[in-house]
C-alpha positions as CSV (number, residue, x, y, z in Angstrom):
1,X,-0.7,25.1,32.3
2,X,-4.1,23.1,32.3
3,X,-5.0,25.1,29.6
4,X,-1.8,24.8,27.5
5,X,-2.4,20.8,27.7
6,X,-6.5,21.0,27.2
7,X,-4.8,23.2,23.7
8,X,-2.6,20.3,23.0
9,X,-4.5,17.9,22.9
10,X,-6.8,19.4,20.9
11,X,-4.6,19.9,18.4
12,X,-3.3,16.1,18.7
13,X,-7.0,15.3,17.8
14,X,-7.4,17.7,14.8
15,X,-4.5,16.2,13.0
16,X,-4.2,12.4,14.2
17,X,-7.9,11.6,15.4
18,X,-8.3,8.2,13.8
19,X,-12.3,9.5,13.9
20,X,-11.1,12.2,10.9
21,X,-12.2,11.2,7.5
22,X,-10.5,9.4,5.4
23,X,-8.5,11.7,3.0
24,X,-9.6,9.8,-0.5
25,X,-12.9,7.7,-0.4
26,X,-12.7,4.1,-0.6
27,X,-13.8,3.7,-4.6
28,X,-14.4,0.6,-6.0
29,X,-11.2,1.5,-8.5
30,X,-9.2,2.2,-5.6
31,X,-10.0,-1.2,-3.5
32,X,-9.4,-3.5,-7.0
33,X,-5.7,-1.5,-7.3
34,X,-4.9,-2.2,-3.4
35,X,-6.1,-5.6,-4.0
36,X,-4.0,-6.2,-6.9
37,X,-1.0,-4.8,-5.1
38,X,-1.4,-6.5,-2.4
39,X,-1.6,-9.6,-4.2
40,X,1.3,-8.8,-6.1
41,X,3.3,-8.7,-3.1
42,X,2.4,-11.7,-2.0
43,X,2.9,-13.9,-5.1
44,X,6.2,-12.0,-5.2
45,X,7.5,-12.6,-1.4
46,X,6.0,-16.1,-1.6
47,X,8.1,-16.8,-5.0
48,X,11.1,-15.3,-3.1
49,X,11.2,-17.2,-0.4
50,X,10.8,-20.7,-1.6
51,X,13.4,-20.3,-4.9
52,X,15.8,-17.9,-3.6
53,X,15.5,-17.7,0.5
54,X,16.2,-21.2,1.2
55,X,19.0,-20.7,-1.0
56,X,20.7,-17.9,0.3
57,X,20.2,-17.8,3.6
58,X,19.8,-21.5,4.6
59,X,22.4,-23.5,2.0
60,X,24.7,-20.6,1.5
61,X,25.0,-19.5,5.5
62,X,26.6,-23.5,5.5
63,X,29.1,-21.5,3.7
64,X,29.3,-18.1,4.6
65,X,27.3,-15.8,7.1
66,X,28.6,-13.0,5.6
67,X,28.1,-13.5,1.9
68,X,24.5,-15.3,2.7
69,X,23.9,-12.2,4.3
70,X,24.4,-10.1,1.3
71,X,23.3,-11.9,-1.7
72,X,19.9,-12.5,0.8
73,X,19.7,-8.6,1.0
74,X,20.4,-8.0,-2.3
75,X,16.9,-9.5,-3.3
76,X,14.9,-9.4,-0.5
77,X,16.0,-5.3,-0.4
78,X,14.8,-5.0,-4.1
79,X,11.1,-6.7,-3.0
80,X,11.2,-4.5,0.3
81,X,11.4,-1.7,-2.6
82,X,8.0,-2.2,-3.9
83,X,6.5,-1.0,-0.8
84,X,7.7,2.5,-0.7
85,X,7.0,2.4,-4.6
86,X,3.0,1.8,-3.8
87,X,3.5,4.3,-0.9
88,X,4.9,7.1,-2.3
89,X,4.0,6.5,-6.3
90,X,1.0,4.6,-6.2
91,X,-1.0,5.6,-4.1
92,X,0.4,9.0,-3.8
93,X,1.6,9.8,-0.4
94,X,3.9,12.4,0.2
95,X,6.5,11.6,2.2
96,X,8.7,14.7,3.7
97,X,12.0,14.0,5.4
98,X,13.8,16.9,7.6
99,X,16.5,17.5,10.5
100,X,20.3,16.0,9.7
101,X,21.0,14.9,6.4
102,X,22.3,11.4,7.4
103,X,25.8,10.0,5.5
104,X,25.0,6.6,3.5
105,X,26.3,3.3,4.9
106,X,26.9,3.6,8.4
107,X,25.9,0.6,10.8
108,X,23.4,2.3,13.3
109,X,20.6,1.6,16.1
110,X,17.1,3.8,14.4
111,X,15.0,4.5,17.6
112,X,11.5,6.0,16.3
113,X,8.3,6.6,17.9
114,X,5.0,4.1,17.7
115,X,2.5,6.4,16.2
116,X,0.3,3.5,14.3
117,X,0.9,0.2,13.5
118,X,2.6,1.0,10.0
119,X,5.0,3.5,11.5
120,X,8.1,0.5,10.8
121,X,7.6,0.4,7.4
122,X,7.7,4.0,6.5
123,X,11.1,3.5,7.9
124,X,11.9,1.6,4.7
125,X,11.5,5.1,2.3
126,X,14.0,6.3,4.3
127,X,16.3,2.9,4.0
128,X,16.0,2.9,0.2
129,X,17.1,6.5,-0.7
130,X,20.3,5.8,2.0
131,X,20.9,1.9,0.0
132,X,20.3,0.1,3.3
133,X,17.0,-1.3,2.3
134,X,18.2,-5.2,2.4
135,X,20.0,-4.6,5.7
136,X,17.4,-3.1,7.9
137,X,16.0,-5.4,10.5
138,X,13.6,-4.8,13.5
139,X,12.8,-5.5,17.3
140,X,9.0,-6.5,16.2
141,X,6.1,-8.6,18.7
142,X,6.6,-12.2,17.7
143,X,3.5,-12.3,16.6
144,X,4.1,-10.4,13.2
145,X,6.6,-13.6,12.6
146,X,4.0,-15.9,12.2
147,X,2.3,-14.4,9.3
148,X,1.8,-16.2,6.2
149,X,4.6,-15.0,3.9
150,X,5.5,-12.0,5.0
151,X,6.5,-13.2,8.6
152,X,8.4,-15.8,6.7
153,X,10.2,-13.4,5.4
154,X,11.0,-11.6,8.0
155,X,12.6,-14.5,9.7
156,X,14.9,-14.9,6.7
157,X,15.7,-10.8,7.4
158,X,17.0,-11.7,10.7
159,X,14.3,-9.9,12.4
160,X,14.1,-10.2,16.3
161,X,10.9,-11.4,17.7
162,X,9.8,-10.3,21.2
163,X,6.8,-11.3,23.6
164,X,7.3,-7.7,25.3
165,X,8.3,-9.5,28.3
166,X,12.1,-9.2,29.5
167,X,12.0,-12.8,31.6
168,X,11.6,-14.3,27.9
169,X,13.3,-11.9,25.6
170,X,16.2,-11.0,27.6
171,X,18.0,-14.1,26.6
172,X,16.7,-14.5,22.7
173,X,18.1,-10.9,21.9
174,X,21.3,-11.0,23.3
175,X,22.1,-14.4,21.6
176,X,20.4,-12.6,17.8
177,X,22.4,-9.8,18.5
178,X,25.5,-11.2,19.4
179,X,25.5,-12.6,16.0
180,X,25.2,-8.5,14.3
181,X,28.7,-7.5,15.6
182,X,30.6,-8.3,12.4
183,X,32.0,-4.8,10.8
184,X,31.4,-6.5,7.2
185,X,27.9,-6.7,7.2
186,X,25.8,-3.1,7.0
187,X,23.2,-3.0,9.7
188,X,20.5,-0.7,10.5
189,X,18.7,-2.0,14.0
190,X,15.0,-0.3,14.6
191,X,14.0,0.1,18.0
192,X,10.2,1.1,19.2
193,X,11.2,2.0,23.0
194,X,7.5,2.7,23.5
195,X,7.2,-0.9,23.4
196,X,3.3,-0.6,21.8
197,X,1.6,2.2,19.1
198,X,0.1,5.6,20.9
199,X,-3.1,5.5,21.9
200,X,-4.9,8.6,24.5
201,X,-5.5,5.4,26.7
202,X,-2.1,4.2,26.4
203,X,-1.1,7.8,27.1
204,X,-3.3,7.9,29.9
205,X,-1.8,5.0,31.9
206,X,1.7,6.0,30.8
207,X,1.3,9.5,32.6
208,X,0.2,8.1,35.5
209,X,3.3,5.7,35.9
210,X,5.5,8.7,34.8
211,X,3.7,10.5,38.0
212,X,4.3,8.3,40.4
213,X,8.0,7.9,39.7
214,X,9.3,11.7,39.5
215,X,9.7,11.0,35.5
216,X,8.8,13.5,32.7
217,X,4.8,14.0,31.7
218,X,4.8,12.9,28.2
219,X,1.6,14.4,26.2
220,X,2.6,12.7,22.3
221,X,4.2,10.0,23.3
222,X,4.3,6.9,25.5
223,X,7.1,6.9,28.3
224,X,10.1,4.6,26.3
225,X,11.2,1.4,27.8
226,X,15.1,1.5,28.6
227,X,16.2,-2.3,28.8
228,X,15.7,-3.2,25.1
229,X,17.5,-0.1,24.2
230,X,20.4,-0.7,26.6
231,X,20.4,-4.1,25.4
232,X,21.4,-3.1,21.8
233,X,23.8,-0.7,22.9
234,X,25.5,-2.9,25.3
235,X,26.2,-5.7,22.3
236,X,26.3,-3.7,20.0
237,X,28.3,-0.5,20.8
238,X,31.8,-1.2,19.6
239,X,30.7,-1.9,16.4
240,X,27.8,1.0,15.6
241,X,28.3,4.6,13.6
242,X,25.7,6.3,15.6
243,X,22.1,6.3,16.1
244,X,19.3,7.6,14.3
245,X,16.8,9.5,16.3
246,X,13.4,9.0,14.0
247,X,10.2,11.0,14.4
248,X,7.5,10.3,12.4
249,X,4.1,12.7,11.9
250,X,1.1,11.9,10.0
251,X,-1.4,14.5,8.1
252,X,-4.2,14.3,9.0
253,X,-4.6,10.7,9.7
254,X,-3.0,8.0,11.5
255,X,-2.8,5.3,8.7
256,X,-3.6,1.2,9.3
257,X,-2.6,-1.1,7.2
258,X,-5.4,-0.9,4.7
259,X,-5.1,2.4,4.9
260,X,-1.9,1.9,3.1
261,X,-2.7,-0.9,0.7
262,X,-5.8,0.7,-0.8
263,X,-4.3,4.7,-0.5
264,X,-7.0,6.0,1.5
265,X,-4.6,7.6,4.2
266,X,-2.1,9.4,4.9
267,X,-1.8,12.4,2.6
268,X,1.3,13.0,4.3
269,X,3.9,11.5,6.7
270,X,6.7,13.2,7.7
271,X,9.8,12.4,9.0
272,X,12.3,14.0,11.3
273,X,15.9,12.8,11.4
274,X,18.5,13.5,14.6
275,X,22.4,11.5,14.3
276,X,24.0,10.9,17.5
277,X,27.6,9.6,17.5
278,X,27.7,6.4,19.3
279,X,30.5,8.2,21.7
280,X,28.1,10.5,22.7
281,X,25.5,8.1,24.1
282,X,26.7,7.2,28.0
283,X,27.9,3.4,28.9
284,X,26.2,3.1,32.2
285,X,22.4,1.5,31.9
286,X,21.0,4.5,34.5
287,X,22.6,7.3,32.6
288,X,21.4,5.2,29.1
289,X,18.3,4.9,30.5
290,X,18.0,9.0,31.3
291,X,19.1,9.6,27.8
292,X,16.5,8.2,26.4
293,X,13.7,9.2,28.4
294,X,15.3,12.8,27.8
295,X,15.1,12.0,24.1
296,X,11.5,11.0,24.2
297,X,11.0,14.1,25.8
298,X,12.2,16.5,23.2
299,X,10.3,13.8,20.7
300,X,7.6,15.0,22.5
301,X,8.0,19.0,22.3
302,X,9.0,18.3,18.4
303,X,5.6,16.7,18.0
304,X,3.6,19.6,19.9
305,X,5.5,21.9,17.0
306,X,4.7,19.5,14.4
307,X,0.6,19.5,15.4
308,X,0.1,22.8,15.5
309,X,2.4,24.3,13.2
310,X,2.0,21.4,10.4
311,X,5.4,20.5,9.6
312,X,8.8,19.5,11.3
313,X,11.6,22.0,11.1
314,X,14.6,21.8,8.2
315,X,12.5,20.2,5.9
316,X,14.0,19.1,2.2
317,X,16.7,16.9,2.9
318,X,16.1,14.0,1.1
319,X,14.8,13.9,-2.9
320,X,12.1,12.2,-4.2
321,X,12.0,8.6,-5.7
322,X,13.3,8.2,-9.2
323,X,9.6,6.8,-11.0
324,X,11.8,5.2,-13.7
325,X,14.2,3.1,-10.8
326,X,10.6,2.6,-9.1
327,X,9.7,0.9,-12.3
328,X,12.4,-1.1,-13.2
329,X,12.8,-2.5,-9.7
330,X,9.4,-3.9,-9.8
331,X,9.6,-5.3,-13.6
332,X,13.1,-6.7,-12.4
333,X,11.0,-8.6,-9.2
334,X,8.1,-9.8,-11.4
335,X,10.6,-11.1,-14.1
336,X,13.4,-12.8,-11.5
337,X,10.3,-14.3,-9.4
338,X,8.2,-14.8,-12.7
339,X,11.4,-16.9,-14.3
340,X,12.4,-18.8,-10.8
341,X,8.6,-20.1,-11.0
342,X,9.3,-21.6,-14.5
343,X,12.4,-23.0,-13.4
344,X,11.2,-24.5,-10.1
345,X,8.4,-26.4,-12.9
346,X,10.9,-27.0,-15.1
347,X,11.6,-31.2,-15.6
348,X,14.7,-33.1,-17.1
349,X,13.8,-35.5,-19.6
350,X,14.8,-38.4,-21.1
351,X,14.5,-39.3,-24.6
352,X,14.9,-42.5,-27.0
353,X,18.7,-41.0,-27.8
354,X,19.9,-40.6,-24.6
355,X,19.4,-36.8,-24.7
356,X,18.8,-34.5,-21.7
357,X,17.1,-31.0,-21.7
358,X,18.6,-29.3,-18.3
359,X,18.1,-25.6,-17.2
360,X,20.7,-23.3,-16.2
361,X,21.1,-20.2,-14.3
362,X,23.8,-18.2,-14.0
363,X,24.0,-15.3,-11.8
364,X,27.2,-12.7,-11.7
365,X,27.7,-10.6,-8.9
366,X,30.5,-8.4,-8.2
367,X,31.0,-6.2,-4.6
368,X,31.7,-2.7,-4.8
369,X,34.5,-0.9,-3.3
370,X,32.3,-0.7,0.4
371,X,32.2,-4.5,0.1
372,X,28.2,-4.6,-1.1
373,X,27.0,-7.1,-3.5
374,X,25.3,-6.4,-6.8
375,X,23.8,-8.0,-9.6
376,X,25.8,-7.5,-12.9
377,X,24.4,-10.5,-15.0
378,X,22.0,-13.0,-14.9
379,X,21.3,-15.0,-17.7
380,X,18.7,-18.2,-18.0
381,X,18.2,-20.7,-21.2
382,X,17.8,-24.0,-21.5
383,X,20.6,-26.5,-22.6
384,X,20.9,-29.6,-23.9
385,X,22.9,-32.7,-23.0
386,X,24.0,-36.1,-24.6
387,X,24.6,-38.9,-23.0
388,X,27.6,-41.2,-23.6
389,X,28.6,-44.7,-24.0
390,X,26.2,-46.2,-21.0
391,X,24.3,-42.7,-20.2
392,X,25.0,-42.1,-16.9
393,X,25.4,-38.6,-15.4
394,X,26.3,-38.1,-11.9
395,X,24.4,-35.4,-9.7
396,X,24.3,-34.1,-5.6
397,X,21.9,-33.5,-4.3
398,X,20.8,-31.9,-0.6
399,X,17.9,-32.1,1.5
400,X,17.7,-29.9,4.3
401,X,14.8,-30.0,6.9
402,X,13.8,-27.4,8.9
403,X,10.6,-27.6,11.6
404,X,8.8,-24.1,13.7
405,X,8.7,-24.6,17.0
406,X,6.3,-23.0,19.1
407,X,7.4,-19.3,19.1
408,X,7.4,-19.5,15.3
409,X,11.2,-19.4,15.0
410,X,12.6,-22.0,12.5
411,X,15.6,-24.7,13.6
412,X,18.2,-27.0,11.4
413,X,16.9,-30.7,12.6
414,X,18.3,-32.4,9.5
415,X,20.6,-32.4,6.7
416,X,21.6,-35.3,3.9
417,X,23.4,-35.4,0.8
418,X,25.0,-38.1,-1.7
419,X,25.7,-38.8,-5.1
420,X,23.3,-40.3,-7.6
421,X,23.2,-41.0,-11.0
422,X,20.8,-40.4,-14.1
423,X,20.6,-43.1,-16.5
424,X,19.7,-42.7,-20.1
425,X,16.6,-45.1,-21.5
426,X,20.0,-45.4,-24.6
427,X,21.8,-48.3,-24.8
């Protein structure tokens, strides 16, 4: 038995050691494209947030949750879209999907394993071949949030920030997920019950606990954390498809995050995909919590197989990534972001005739038949208008403030509006 774990582990190392090489060097052409990339989503999240963000998911939630919802996801999915296109295109990972060949559109809780601290956004290849990309949203430490620009955007995702301590959580994610039960909006929830990313220390410490309790020795993965889960599935429940067991290997490296941006590692992540009905799943917070140290335990004899055979089993079940949809996605993001820049500069003039030059933007959406917004039309220009008799044109205008408070979460303190007019220099 010693010997089977001693043979284990050794195999763990071979494939996952962070002390591995690199699989391509660090050239100098390599870190100018990850630079450039990484720039380029930047500009583009940054442009996103302040001309379109506010917009649809401050103004319009006045209005609508459910339609600010959508129209947010539909542009904030397309720029989540350039990620797997520098993973998978760029920089030339190969990403391999097997198990259960999941249906499209279902509302469902993802539960995955916390390999590295990029495991999360691999989750988005699989969200964009499946058309949830805009609607995924995850239980992430709170200290992700506060990132310039990207943790801005992932407050306006409706992401849940936790501090990995149930005394201050507990509250916060019941009252964000009370807000998800609504059977018009798609959802797809990821969980890390491991509450942290793998290490052999980590491991070390979680082996022991697992010891002294009578629980299951875990050799791949950390022992999973049951009252986050339960949590989900408590609010949740009545209004989920199922849930999406996600394991996730990496050859022969475990990635970071400049791993990724500059293509260095991985040359291959795979991942394993296992649908459980929601009816399957018991009610009772004991029995939940035995499922899903059971899970984490056959988690744990799939990664065994996938260390020393290479590969998880029923391999093949998702396609590659159309290069040409890859490619007009991202021209579409640099042009919309590229455009709302020029707009945001743009000025209204007055002239010795009473003329005004104004810009207009009209977008046209339409939803298909599962109730999902999308883009038909959009059309920019700039038009020109005449004053008359005393050249007064009325306008509205809003103001809405918004302040951070200490956890980084953002909070409605004010909100104004009136008429006012423009006046022509014409008599």
């Amino acid at each position: 038995m010693e010997a089977d774990a001693n043979s284990q582990m050794e195999i763990h190392s071979s494939l996952n050691s962070s002390d591995q090489p690199k699989n391509r060097a660090l050239t100098p052409i390599r870190a100018l494209r990850g630079v450039i990339c990484l720039l380029v989503l930047l500009l583009t999240a940054f442009m996103m947030l302040v001309y379109i963000g506010f917009v649809t998911a401050v103004i319009f939630r006045f209005f609508s949750i459910h339609y600010s919802r959508k129209i947010t996801s539909l542009f904030f999915g397309a720029w989540l879209a350039l990620w797997p296109f520098l993973f998978e295109k760029i920089n030339k990972t190969e990403v391999v999907f097997s198990g259960e060949s999941v249906p499209a559109r279902e509302r469902v809780l993802l539960i995955a394993n916390h390999r590295t601290e990029v495991d999360w956004m691999y989750l988005w290849d699989l969200a964009l071949r499946k058309g949830r990309l805009g609607y995924i949203k995850y239980i992430l430490k709170s200290s992700l949030m506060k990132l310039p620009v990207f943790g801005w955007a992932f407050h306006i995702m409706e992401f849940i920030p936790v501090e990995r301590r149930w005394e201050v959580d507990g509250l916060k994610m019941h009252q964000m997920l009370s807000t998800f039960k609504d059977n018009r909006d798609p959802l797809w929830l990821a969980v890390f019950p491991e509450g942290t990313d793998f290490t052999e220390q980590k491991c070390i410490r979680s082996q022991k606990h697992a010891a002294e309790n009578g629980l299951p020795i875990l050799k791949n993965v950390l022992l999973p954390k049951t009252k986050g889960f339960f949590t989900c599935l408590e609010e949740l429940k009545d209004s989920l498809d199922a849930v999406y067991d996600i394991t996730i290997g990496y050859k022969h490296r475990c990635p970071s995050f400049l791993d990724n941006v500059f293509g260095v590692d991985p040359s291959e992540v795979h991942i394993h995909v296992r649908r459980i009905p929601i009816n399957d799943i018991p009610a009772s917070e004991d029995k939940t919590g035995s499922w899903l140290i059971d899970t984490f335990s056959l988690k744990d004899r799939l990664l065994f197989d996938f260390y020393s055979q290479g590969h998880f089993p029923h391999e093949g079940i998702e396609k590659d990534l159309s290069i040409g949809k890859c490619l007009m996605n991202f021209l579409g993001v640099i042009g919309l972001t590229s455009q709302e820049r020029k707009r945001g500069e743009s000025e209204v003039t007055s002239e010795g005739n009473g003329r005004r030059n104004a810009y207009w933007l009209c977008v046209a959406m339409r939803s298909d038949e599962f109730g999902d917004m999308e883009l038909v039309e959009r059309k920019r220009g700039q038009s020109e208008v005449t004053s008359e008799g005393n050249g007064r044109r009325n306008a509205y205008w809003l103001c809405v403030a918004m302040q951070s408070d200490e956890s980084g979460d953002m909070e409605l303190v004010g909100k104004q509006g009136e008429s006012v007019n423009l006046v022509s220099d014409s008599k």
